[in-house]
PATILO-355182 format. One record per atom (N, C-alpha, C): residue number from 1; chain; x, y, z; residue in one letter. Coordinates in pm, whole numbers. Layout:
SITE  pos  unit       u       v       w  code
SITE  NUM     A       X       Y       Z     A
...
This chain:
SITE  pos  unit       u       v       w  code
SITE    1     A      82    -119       0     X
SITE    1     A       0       0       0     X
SITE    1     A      87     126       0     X
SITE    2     A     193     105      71     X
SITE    2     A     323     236      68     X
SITE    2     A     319     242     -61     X
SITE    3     A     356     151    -133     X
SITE    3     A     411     187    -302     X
SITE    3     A     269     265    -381     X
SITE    4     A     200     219    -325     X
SITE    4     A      68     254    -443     X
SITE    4     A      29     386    -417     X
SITE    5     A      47     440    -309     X
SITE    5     A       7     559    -240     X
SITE    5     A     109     655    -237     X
SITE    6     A     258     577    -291     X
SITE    6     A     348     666    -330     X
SITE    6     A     439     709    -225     X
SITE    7     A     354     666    -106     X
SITE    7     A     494     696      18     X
SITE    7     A     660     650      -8     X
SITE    8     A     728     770      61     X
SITE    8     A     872     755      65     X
SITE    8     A     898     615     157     X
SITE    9     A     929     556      71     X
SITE    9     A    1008     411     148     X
SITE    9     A    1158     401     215     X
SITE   10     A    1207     411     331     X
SITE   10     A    1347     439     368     X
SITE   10     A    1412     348     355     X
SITE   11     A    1525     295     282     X
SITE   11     A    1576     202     319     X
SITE   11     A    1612     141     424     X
SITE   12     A    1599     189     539     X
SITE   12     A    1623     110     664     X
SITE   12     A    1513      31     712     X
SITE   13     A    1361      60     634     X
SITE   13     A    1248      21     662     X
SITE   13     A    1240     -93     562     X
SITE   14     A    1337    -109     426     X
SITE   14     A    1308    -186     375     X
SITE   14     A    1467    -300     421     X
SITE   15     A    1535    -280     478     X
SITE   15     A    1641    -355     541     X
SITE   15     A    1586    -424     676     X
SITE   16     A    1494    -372     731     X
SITE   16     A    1448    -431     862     X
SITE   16     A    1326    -524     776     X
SITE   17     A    1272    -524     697     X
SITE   17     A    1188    -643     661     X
SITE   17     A    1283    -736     615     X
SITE   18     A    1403    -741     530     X
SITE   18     A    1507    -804     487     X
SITE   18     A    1557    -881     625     X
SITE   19     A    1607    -817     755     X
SITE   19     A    1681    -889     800     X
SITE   19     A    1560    -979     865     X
SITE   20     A    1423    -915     925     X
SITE   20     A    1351   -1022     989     X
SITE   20     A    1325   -1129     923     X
SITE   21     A    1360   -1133     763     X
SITE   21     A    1290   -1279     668     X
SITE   21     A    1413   -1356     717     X
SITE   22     A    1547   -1272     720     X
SITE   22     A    1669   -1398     731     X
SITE   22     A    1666   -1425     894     X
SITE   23     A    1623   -1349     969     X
SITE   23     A    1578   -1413    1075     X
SITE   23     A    1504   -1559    1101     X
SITE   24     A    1406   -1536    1012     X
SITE   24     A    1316   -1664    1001     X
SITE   24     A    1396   -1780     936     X
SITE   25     A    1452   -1750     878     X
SITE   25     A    1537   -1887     788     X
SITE   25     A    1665   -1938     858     X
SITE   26     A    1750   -1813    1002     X
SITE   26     A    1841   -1830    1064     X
SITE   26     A    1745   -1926    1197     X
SITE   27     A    1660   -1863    1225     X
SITE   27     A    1597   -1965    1340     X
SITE   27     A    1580   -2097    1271     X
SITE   28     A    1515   -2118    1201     X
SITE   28     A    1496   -2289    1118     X
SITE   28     A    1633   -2320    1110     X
SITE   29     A    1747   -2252    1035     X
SITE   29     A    1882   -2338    1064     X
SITE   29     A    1925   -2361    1262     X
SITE   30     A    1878   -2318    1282     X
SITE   30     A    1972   -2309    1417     X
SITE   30     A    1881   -2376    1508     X
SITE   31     A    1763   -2420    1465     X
SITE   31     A    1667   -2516    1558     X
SITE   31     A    1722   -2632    1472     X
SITE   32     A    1713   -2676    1388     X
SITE   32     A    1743   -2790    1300     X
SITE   32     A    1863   -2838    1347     X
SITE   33     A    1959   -2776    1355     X
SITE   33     A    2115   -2828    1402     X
SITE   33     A    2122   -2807    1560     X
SITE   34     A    2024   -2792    1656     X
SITE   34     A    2048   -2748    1758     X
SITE   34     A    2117   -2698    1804     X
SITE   35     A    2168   -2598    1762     X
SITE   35     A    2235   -2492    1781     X
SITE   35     A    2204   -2364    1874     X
SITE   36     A    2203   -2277    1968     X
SITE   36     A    2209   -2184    2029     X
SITE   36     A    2111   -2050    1946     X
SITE   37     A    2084   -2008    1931     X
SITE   37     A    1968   -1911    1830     X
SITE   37     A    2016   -1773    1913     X
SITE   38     A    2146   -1763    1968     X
SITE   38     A    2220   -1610    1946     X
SITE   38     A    2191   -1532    1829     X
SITE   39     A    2224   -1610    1712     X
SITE   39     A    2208   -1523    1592     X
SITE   39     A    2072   -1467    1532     X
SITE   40     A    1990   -1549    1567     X
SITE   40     A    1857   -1542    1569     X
SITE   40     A    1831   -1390    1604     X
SITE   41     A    1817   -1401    1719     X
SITE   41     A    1835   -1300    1857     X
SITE   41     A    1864   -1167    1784     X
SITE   42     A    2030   -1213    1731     X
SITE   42     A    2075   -1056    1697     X
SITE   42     A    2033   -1036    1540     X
SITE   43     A    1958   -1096    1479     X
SITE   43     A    1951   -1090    1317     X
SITE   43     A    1773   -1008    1350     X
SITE   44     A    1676   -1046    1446     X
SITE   44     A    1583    -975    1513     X
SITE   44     A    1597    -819    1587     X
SITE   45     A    1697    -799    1644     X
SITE   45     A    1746    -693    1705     X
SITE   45     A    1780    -599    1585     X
SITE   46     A    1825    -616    1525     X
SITE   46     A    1884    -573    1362     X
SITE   46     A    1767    -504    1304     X
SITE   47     A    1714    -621    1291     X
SITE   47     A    1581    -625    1180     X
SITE   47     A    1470    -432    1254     X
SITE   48     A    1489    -485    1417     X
SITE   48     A    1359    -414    1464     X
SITE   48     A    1463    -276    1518     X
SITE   49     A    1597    -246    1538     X
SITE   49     A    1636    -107    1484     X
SITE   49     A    1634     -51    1406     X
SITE   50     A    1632    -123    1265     X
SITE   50     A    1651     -75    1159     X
SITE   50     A    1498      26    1115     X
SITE   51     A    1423     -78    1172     X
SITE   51     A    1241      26    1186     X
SITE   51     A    1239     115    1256     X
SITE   52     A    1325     105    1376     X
SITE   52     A    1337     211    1426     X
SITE   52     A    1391     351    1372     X
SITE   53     A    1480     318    1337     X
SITE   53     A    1561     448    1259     X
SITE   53     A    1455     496    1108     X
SITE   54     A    1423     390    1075     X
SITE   54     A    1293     421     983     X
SITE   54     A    1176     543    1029     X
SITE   55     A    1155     482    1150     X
SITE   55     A    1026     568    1215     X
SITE   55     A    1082     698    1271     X
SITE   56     A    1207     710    1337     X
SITE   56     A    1268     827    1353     X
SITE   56     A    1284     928    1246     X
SITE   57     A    1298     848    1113     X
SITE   57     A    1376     958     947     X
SITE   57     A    1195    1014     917     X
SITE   58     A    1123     957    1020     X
SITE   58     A     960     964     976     X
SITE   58     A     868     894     869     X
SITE   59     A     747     821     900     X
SITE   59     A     721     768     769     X
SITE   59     A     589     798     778     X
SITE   60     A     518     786     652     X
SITE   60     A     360     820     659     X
SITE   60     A     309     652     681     X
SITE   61     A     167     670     668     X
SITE   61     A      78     593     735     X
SITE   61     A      31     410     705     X
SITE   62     A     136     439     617     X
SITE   62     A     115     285     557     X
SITE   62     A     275     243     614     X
SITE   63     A     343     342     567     X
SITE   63     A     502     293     650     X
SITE   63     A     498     276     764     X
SITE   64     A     429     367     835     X
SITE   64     A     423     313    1003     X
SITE   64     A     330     196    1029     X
SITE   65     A     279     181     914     X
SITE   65     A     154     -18     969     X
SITE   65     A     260     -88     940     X
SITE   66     A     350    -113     835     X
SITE   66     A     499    -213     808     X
SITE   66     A     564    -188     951     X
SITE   67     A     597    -106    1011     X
SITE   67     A     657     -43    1147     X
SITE   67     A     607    -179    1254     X
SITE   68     A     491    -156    1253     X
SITE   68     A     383    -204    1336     X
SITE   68     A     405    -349    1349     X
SITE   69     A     364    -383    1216     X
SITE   69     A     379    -534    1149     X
SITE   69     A     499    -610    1209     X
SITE   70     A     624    -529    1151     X
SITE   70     A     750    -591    1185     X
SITE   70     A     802    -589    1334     X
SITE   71     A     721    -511    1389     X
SITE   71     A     751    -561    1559     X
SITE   71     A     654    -654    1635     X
SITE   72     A     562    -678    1551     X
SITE   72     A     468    -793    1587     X
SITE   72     A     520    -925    1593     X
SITE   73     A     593    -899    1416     X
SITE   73     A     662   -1064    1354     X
SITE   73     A     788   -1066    1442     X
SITE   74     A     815    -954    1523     X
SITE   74     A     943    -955    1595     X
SITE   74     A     959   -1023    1697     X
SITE   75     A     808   -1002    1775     X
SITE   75     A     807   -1014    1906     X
SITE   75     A     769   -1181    1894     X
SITE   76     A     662   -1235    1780     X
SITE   76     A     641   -1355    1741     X
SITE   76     A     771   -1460    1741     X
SITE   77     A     847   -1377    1670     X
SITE   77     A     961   -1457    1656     X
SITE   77     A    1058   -1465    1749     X
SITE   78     A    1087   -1384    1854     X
SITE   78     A    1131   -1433    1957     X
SITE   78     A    1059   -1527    2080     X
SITE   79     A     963   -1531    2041     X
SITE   79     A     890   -1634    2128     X
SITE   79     A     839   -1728    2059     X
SITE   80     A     941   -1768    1956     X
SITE   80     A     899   -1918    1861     X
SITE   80     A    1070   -1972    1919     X
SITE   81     A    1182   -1831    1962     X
SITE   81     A    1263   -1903    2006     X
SITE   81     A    1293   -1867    2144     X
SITE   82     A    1204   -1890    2251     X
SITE   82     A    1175   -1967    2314     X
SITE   82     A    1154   -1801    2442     X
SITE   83     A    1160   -1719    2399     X
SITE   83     A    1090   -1575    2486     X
SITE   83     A     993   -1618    2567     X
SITE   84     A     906   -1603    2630     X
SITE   84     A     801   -1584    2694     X
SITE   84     A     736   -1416    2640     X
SITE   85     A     621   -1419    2647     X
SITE   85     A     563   -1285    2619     X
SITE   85     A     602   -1148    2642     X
SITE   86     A     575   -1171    2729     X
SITE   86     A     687   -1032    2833     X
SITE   86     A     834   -1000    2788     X
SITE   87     A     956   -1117    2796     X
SITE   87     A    1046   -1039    2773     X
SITE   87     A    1046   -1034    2603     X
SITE   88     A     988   -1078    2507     X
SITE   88     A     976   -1064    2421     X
SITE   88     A     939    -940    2351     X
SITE   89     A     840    -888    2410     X
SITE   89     A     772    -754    2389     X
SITE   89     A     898    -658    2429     X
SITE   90     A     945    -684    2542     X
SITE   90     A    1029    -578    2642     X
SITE   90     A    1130    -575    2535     X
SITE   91     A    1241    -647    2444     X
SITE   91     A    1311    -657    2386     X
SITE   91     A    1303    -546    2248     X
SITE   92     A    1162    -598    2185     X
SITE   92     A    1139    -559    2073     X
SITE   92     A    1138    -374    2085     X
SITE   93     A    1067    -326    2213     X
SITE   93     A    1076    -220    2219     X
SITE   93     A    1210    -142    2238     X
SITE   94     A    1266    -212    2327     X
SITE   94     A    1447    -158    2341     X
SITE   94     A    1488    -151    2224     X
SITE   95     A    1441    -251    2169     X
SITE   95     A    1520    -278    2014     X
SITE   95     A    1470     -93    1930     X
SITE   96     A    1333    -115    1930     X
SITE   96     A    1288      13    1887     X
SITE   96     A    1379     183    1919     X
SITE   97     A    1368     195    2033     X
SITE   97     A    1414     248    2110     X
SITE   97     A    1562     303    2096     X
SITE   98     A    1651     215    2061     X
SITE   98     A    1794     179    2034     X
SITE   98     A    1791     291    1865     X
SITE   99     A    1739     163    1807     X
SITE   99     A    1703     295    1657     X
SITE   99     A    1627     403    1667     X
SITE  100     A    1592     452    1715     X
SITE  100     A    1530     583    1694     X
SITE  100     A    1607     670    1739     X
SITE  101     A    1684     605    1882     X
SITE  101     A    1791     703    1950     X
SITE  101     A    1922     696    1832     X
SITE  102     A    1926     648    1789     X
SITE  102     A    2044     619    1642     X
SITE  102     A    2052     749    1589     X
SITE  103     A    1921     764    1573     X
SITE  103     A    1877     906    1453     X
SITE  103     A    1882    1001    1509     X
SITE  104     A    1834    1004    1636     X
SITE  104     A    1796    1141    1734     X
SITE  104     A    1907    1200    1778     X
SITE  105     A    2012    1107    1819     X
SITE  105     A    2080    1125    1885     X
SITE  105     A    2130    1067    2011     X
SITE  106     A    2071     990    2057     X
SITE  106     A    2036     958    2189     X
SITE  106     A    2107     792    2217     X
SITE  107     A    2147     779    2106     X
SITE  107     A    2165     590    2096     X
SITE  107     A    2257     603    2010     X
């Protein structure tokens, strides 16, 4: 709907949907080999600063529902590897938080 409506798309908004897909494909490797899902972790953290700094450069109203979206699939996805609700949420927002202070100044 961004594209059709013509909104400015930031690349950091389109890098944070990028890293959360390789998120999803780094958790399936790293559950499969039982492996530790650190990378997971930080390929999510990535993914949900990068929206951040998105939402800081400002986006209109379809960019901020992708915003929205990708901290949903964020918070989802850390509690597919193995979060509980709470610190899951708590994360995603730091994560937020972290990028926006990127831009502002503050982080």
């Amino acid at each position: 709907m961004a594209l059709e409506y013509g909104e400015r798309i930031s690349p950091d908004l389109c890098a944070g949907v990028g890293q959360l897909a390789d998120a999803v494909e780094l958790l399936r490797r790293e559950h499969r080999s039982a492996r530790h899902i650190g990378r997971t972790q930080q390929k999510i953290d990535d993914a949900v600063q990068a929206a951040g700094r998105a939402q800081a450069q400002g986006l209109n109203e379809f960019g901020e529902a992708v915003v929205t979206q990708l901290r949903t699939a964020a918070s989802d996805l850390l509690r597919a590897a193995g979060a509980d609700p709470t610190t899951a949420n708590r994360e995603v927002r730091a994560s937020i938080r972290r990028g926006v202070g990127s831009v502002r100044g503050g982080g």
